[in-house]
C-alpha atoms as a printed R data frame, in Angstrom:
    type eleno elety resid chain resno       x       y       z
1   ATOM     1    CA   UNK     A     1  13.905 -13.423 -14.330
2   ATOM     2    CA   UNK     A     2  14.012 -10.103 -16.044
3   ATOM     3    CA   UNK     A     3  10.898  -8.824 -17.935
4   ATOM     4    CA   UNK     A     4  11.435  -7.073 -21.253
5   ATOM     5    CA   UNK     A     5   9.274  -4.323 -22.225
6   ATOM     6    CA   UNK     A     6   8.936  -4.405 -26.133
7   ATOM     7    CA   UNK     A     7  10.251  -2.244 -28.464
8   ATOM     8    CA   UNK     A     8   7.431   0.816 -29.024
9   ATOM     9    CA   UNK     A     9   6.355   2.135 -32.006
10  ATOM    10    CA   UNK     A    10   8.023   5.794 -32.806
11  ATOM    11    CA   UNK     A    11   6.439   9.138 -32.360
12  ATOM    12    CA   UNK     A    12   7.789  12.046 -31.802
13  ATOM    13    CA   UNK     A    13   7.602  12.184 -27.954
14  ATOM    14    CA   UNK     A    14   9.027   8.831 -27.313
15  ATOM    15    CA   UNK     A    15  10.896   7.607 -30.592
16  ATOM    16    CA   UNK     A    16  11.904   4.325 -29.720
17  ATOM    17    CA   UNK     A    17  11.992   4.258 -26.165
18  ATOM    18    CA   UNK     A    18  10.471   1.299 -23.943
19  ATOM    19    CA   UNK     A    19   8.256   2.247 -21.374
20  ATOM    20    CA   UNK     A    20   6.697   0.279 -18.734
21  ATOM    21    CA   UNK     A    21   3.858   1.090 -16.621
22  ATOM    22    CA   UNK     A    22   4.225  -0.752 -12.799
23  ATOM    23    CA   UNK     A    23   1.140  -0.760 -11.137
24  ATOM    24    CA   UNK     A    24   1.755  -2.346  -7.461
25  ATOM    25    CA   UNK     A    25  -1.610  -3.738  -6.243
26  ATOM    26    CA   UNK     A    26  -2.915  -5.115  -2.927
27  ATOM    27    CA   UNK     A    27  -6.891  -5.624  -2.857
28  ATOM    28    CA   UNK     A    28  -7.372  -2.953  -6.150
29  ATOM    29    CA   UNK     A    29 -10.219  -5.609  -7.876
30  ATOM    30    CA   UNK     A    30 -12.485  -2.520  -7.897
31  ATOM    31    CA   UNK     A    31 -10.034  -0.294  -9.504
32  ATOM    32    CA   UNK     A    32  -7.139  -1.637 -11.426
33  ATOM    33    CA   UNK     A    33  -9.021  -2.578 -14.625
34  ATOM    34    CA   UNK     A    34  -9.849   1.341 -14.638
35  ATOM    35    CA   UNK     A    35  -6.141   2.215 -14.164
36  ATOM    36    CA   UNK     A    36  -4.692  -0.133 -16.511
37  ATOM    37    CA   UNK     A    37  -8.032   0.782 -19.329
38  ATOM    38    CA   UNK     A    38  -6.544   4.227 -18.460
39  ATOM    39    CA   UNK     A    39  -2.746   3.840 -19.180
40  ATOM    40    CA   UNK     A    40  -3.207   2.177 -22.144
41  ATOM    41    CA   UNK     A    41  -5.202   4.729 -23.724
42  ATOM    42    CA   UNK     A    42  -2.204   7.261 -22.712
43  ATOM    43    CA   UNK     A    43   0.153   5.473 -23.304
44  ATOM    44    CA   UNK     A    44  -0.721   2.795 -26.358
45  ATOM    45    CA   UNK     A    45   2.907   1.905 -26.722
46  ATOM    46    CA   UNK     A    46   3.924   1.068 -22.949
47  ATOM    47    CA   UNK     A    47   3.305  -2.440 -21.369
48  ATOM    48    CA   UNK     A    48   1.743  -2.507 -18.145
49  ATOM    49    CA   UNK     A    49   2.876  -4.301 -15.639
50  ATOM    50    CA   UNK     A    50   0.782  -5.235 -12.094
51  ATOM    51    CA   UNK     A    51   2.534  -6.910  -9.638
52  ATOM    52    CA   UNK     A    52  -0.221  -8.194  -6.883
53  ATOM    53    CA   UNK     A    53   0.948  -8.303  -3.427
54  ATOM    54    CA   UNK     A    54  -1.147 -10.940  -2.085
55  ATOM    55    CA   UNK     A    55  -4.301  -9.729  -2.873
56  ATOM    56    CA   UNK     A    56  -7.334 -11.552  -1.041
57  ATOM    57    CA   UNK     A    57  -9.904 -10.702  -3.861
58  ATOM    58    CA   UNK     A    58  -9.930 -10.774  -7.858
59  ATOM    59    CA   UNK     A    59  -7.298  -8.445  -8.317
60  ATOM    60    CA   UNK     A    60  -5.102 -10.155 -10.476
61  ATOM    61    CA   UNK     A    61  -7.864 -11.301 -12.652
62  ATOM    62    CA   UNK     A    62  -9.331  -7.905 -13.255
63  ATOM    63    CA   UNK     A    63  -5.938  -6.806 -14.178
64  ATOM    64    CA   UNK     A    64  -4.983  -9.352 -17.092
65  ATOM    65    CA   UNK     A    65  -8.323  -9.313 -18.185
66  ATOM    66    CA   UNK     A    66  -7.844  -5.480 -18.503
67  ATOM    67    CA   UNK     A    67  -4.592  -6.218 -20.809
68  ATOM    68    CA   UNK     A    68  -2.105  -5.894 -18.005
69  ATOM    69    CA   UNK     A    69   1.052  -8.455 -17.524
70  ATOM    70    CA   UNK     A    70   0.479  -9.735 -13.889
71  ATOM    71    CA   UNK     A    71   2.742 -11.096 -11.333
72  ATOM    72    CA   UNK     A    72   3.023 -11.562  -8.287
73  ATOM    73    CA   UNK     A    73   5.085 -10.986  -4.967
74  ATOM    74    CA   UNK     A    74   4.778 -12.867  -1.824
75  ATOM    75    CA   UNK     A    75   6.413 -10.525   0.313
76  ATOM    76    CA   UNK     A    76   4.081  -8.145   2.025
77  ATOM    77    CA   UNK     A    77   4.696  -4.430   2.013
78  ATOM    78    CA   UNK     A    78   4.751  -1.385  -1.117
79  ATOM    79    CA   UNK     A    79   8.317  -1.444  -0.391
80  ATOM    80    CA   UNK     A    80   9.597  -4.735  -1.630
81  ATOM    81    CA   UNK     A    81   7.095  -4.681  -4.518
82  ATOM    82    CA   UNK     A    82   8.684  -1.625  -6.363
83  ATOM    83    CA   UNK     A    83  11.851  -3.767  -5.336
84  ATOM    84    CA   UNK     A    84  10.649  -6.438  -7.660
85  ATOM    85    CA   UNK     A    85   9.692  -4.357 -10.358
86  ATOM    86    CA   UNK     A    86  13.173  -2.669 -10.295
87  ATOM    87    CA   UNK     A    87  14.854  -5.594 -10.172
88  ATOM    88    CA   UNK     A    88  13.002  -7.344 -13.058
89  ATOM    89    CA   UNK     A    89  11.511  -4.956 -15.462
90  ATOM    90    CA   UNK     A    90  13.654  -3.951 -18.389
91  ATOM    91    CA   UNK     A    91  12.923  -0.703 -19.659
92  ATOM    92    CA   UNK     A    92  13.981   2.914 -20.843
93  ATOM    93    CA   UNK     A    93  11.118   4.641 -19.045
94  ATOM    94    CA   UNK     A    94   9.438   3.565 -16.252
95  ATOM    95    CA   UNK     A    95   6.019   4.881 -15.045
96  ATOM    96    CA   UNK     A    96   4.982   3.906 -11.385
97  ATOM    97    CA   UNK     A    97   1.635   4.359 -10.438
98  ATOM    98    CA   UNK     A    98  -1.015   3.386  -7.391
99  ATOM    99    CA   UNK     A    99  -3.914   0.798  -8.594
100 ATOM   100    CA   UNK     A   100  -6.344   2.787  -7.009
101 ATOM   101    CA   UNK     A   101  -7.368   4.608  -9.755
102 ATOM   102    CA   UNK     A   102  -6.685   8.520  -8.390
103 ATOM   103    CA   UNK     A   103  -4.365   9.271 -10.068
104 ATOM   104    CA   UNK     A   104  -4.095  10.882 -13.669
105 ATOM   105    CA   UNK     A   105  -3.090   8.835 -16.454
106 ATOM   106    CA   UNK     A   106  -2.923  11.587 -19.446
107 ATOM   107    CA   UNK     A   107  -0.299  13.374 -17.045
108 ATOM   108    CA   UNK     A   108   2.151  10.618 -17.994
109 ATOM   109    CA   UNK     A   109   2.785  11.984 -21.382
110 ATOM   110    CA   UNK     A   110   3.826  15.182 -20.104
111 ATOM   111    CA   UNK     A   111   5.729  13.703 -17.204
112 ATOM   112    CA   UNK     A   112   7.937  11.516 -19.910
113 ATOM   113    CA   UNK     A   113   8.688  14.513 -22.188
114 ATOM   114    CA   UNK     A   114   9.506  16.547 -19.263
115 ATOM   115    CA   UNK     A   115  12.116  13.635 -18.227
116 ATOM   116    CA   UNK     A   116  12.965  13.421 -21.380
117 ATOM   117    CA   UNK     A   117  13.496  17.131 -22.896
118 ATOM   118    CA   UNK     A   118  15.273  17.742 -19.692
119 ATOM   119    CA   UNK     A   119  17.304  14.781 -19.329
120 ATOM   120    CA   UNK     A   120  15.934  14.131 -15.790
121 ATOM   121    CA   UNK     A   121  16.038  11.084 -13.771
122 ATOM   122    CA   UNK     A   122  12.658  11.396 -11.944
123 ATOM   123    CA   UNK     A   123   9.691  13.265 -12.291
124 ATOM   124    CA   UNK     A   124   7.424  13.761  -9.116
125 ATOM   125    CA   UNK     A   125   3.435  13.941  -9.825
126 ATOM   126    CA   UNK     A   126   2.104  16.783  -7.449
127 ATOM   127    CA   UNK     A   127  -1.406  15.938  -6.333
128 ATOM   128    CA   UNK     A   128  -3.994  18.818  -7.616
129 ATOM   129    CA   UNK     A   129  -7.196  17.376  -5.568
130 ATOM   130    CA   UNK     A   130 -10.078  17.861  -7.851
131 ATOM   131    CA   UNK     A   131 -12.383  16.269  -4.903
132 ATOM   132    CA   UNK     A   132 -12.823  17.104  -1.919
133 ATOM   133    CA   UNK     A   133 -12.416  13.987  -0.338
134 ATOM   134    CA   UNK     A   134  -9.936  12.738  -2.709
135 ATOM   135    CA   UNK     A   135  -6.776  14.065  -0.088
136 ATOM   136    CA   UNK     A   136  -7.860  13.481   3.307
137 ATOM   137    CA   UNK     A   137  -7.006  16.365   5.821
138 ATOM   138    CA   UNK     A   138  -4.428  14.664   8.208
139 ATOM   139    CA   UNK     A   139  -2.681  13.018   5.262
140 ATOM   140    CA   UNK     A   140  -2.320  16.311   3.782
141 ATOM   141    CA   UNK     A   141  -0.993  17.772   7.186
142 ATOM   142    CA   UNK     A   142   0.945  14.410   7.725
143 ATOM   143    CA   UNK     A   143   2.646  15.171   4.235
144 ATOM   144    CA   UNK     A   144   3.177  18.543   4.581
145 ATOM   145    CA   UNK     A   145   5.018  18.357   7.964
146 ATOM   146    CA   UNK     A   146   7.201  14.924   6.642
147 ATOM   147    CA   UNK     A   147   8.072  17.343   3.653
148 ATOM   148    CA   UNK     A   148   8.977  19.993   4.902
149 ATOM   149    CA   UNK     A   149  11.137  18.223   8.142
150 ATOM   150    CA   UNK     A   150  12.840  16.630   4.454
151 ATOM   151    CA   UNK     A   151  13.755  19.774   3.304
152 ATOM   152    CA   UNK     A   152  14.969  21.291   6.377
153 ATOM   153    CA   UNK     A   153  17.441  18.448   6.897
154 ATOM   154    CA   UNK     A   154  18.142  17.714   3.375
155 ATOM   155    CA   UNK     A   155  17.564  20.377   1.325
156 ATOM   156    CA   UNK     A   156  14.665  22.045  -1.161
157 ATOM   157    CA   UNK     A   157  12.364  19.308  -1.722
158 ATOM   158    CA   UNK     A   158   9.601  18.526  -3.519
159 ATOM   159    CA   UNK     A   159   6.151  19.570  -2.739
160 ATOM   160    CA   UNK     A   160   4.383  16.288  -2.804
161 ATOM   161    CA   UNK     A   161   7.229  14.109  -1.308
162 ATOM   162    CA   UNK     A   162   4.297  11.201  -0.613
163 ATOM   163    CA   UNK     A   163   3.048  11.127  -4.371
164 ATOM   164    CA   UNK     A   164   2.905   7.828  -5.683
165 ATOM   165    CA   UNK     A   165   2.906   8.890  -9.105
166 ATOM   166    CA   UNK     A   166   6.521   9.121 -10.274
167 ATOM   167    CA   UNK     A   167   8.455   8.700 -13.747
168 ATOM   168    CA   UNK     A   168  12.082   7.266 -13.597
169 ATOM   169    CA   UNK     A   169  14.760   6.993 -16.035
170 ATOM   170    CA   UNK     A   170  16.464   3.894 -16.285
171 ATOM   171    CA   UNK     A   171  19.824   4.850 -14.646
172 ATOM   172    CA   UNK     A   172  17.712   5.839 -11.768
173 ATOM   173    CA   UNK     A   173  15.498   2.860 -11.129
174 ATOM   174    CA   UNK     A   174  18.857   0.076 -11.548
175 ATOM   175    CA   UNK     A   175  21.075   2.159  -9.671
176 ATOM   176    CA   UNK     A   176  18.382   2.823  -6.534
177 ATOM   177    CA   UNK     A   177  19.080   0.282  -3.488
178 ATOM   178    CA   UNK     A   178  15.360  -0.321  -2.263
179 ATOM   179    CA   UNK     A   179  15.613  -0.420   1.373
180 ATOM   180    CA   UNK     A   180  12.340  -0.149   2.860
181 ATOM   181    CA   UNK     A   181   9.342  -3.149   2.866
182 ATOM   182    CA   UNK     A   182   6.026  -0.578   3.152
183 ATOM   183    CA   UNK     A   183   4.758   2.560   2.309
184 ATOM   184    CA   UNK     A   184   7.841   4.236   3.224
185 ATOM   185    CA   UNK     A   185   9.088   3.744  -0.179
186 ATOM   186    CA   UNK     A   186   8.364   7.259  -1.914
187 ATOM   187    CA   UNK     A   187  10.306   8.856   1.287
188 ATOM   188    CA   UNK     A   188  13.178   6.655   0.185
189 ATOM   189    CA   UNK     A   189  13.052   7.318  -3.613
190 ATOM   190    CA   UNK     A   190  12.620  10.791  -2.619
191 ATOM   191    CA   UNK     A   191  15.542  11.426  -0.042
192 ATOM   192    CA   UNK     A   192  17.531   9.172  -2.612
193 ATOM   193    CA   UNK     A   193  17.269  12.001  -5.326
194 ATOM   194    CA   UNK     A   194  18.227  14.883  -3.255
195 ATOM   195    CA   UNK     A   195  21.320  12.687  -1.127
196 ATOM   196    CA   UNK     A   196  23.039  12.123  -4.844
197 ATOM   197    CA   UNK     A   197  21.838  15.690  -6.450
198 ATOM   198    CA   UNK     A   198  20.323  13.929  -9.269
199 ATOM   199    CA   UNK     A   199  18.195  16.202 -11.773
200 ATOM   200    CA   UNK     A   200  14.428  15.745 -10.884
201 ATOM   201    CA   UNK     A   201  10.927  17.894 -11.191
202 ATOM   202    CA   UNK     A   202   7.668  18.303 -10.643
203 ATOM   203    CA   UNK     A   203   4.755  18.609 -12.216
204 ATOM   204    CA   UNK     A   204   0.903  19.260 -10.670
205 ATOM   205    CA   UNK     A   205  -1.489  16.271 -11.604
206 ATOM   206    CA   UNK     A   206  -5.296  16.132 -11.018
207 ATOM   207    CA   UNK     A   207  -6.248  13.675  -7.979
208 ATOM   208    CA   UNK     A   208  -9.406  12.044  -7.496
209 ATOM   209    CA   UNK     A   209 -10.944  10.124  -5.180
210 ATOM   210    CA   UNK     A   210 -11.580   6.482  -4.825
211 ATOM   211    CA   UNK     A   211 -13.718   4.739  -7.009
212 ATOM   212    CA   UNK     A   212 -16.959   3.503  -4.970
213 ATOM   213    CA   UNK     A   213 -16.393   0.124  -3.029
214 ATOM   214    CA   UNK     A   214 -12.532   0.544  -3.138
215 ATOM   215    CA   UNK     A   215 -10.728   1.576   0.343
216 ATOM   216    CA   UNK     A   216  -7.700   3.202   1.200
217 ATOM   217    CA   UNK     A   217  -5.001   0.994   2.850
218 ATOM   218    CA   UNK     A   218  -3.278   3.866   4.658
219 ATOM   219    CA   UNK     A   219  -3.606   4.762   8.515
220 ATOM   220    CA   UNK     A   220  -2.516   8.476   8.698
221 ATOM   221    CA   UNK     A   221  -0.801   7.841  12.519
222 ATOM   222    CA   UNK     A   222   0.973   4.669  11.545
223 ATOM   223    CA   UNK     A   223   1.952   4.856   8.367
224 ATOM   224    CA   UNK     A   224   3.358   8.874   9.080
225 ATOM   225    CA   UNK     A   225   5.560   7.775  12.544
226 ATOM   226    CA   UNK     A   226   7.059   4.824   9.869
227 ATOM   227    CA   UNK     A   227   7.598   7.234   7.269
228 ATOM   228    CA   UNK     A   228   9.042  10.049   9.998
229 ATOM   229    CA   UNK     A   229  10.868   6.799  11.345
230 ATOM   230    CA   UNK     A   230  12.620   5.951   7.934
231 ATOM   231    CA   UNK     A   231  13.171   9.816   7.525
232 ATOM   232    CA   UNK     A   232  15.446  10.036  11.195
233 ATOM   233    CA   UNK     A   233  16.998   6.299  10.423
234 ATOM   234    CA   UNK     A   234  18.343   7.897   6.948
235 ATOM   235    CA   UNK     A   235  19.286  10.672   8.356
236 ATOM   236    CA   UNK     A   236  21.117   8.956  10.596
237 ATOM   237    CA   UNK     A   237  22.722   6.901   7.659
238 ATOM   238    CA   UNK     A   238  23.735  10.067   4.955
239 ATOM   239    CA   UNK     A   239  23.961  12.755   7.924
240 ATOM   240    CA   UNK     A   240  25.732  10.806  10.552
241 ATOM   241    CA   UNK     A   241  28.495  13.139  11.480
242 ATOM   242    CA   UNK     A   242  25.472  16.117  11.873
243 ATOM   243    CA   UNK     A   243  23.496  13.216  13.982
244 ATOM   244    CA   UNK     A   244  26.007  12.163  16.063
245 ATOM   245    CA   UNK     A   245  27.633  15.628  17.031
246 ATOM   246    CA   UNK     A   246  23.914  16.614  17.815
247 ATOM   247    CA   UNK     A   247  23.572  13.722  20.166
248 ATOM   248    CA   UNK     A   248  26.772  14.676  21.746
249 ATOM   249    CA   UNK     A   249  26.033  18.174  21.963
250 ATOM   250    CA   UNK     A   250  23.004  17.284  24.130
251 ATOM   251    CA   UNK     A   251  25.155  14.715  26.302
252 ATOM   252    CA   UNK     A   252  27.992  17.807  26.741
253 ATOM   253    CA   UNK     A   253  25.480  19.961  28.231
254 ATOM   254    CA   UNK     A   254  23.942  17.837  30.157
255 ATOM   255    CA   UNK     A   255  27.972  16.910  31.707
256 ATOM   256    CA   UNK     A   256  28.453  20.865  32.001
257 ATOM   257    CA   UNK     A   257  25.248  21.084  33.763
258 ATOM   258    CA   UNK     A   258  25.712  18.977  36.285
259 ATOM   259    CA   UNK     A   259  29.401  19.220  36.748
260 ATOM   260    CA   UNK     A   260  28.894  23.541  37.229
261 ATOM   261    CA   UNK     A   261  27.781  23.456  40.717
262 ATOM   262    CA   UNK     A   262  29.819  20.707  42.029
263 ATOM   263    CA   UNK     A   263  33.028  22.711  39.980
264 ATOM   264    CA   UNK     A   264  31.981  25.852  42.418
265 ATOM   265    CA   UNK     A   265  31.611  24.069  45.465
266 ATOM   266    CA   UNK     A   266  35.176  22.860  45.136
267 ATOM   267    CA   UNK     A   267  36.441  25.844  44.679
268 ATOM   268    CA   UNK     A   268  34.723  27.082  47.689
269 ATOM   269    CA   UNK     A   269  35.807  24.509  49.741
270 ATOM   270    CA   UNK     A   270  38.176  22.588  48.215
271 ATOM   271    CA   UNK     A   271  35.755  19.527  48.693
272 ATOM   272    CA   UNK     A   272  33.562  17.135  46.182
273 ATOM   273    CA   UNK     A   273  30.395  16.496  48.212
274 ATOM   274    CA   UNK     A   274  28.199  14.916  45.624
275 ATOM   275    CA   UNK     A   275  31.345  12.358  43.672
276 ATOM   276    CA   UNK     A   276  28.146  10.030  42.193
277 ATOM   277    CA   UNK     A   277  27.013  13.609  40.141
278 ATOM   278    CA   UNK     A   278  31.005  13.825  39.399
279 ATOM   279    CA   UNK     A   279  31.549  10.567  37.978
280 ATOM   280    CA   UNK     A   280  28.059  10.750  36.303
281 ATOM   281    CA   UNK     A   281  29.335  14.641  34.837
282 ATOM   282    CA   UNK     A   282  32.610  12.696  33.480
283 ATOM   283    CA   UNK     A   283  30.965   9.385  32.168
284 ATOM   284    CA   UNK     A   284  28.620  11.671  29.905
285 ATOM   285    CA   UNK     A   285  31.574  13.983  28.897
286 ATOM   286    CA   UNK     A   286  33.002  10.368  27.800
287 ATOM   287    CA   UNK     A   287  29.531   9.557  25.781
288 ATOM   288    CA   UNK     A   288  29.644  12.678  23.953
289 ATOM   289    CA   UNK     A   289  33.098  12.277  22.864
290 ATOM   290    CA   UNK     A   290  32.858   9.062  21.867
291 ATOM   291    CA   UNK     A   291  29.314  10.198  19.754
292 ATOM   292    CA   UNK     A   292  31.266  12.802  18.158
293 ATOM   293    CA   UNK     A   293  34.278  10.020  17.520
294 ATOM   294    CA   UNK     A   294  31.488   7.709  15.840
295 ATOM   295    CA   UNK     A   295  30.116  10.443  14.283
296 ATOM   296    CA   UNK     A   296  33.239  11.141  12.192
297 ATOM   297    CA   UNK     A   297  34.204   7.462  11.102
298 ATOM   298    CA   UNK     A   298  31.010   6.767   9.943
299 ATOM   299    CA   UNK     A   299  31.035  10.182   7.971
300 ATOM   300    CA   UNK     A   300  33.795   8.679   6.195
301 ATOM   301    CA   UNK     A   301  32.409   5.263   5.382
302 ATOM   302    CA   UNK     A   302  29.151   7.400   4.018
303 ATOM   303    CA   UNK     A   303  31.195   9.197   1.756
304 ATOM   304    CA   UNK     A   304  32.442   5.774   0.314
305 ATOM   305    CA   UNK     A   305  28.717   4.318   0.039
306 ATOM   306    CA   UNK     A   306  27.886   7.417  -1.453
307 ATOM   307    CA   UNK     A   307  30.578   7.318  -4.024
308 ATOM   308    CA   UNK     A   308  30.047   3.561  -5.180
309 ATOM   309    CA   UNK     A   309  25.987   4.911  -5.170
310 ATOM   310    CA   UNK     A   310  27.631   7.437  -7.585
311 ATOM   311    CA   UNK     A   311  29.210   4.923 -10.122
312 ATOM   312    CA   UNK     A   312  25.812   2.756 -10.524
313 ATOM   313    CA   UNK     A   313  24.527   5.761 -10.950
314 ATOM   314    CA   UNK     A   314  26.692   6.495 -13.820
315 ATOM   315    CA   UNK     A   315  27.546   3.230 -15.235
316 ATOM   316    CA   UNK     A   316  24.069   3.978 -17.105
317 ATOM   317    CA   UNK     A   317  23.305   5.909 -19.713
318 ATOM   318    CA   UNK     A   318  20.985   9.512 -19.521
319 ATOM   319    CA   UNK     A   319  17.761   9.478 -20.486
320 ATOM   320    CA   UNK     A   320  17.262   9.418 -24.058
321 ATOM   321    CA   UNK     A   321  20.438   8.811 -24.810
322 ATOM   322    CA   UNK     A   322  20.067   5.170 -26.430
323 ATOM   323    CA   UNK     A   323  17.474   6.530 -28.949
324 ATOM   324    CA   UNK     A   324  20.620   8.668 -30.326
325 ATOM   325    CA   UNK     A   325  23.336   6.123 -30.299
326 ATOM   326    CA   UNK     A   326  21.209   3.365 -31.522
């Protein structure tokens, strides 16, 4: 089933472009009728869409009685709801925001015209907390130190890599290969952006807090070793000539380090006292070759994902870019 935002009326920021809101939910009754109140006063021409993730209260309710289009999806997990909405919404724009109601919906203008004017393909919402317990401490540390371990292995990032605020062209959101089933997911749209060098930006957005009765369904320590997890297994999958030599670095030293002294004693006596630590020195000598060996085939097969990544990629047009042929 795809899902067809309707045509908008023109203006001069958005002249004829379709843009849907996606609003993945899971227990928001409390605070989705205030997001959805809040996009459609920003954005009077966009459709917003909820997609409840098995929500045990009135969720779903408060959101179509809002004015939002709600569906649903059965699978648990952040991650294969923004799968669902990719899949299935038809747009030009696409604005993806938490139901939780913290984050800022007049931003979205700017955030469009920035994707727009520039011809980006994703612009990144940088939480400003205007409360001080709208950005819990060890989430902000947890961010800061999953951020920065992003840039170091793949380049300048972003400075809110965990925002779930995001604008997307359309070439971006059909051509992205969802991967992940939780909260994981804005490490994966992130790390996707800087792995193909597509043009992307940032702009600071107030954050608030909670509304009252509505709680947070993030755990700092789990939720951050899934996130660093996703972070090492992609790594793994874009870097794996880098992760492979590295693992066959450590498994040459460790052969040179035990075969040294065993080395000298033959040449002192012309004997091999310790032949377990010998073979042991040779079998990991073995390992690291064969690392480095795996390392540089799957290097190659990488390359080839990333190409055919490449040509979804551009098998659609820029952003803006039907409003002038059409």
């Amino acid at each position: 089933m795809r899902i067809s935002a309707p045509g908008v009326r023109k203006t001069a920021a958005f002249d004829g472009c379709k843009i849907a809101v996606l609003v993945p939910c899971y227990n928001e009754e409390v605070a989705v009728a205030k997001v959805v109140k809040a996009f459609r006063t920003a954005l009077p021409s966009a459709t917003i869409y909820v997609f409840d993730n098995n929500s045990t209260d009135n969720t779903a309710a408060a959101a179509r009685a809002a004015g939002a289009e709600v569906f649903q999806e059965r699978h648990q997990g952040k991650g294969f709801v923004v799968r669902r909405m990719f899949t299935d919404v038809e747009a030009d724009i696409y604005v993806l925001v938490d139901g939780d109601a913290t984050y800022h919906a007049p931003s979205a203008k700017a955030m469009i015209e920035r994707l727009l004017g520039e011809r980006l393909d994703m612009v990144v919402g940088n939480r400003i907390d205007h409360e001080e317990a709208a950005y819990r401490a060890g989430h902000r540390t947890g961010n800061w130190l999953l951020t920065s371990f992003v840039a170091y292995v793949f380049g300048p990032s972003f400075k809110d890599m965990l925002s779930g605020y995001r604008v997307f062209s359309r070439r971006f959101v059909k051509s992205f290969p969802v991967l992940s089933g939780g909260f994981e997911i804005e490490t994966e749209l992130t790390i996707h952006a800087l792995e193909l060098g597509l043009p992307a930006a940032e702009i600071d957005t107030p954050y608030y807090s909670r509304p009252i009765g509505s709680a947070s369904k993030l755990n700092t320590w789990r939720d951050g070793f899934r996130i660093l997890r996703t972070i090492v297994n992609l790594y793994r999958a874009e870097r794996p000539l880098m992760f492979f030599s590295a693992i066959g670095l450590l498994l040459g030293l460790a052969s040179v380090g035990l075969a040294v002294p065993i080395v000298v004693t033959f040449l002192e006596t012309g004997l091999v006292p310790r032949l377990p630590t010998a073979i042991l020195s040779m079998g990991l000598m073995m390992l690291a070759f064969l690392s480095l060996s795996v390392g540089l085939v799957l290097d190659t097969v990488t390359r080839g994902r990333r190409e055919v990544k490449l040509l979804a990629y551009l098998a659609h047009r820029a952003p803006g870019e039907e409003r002038r042929r059409s």
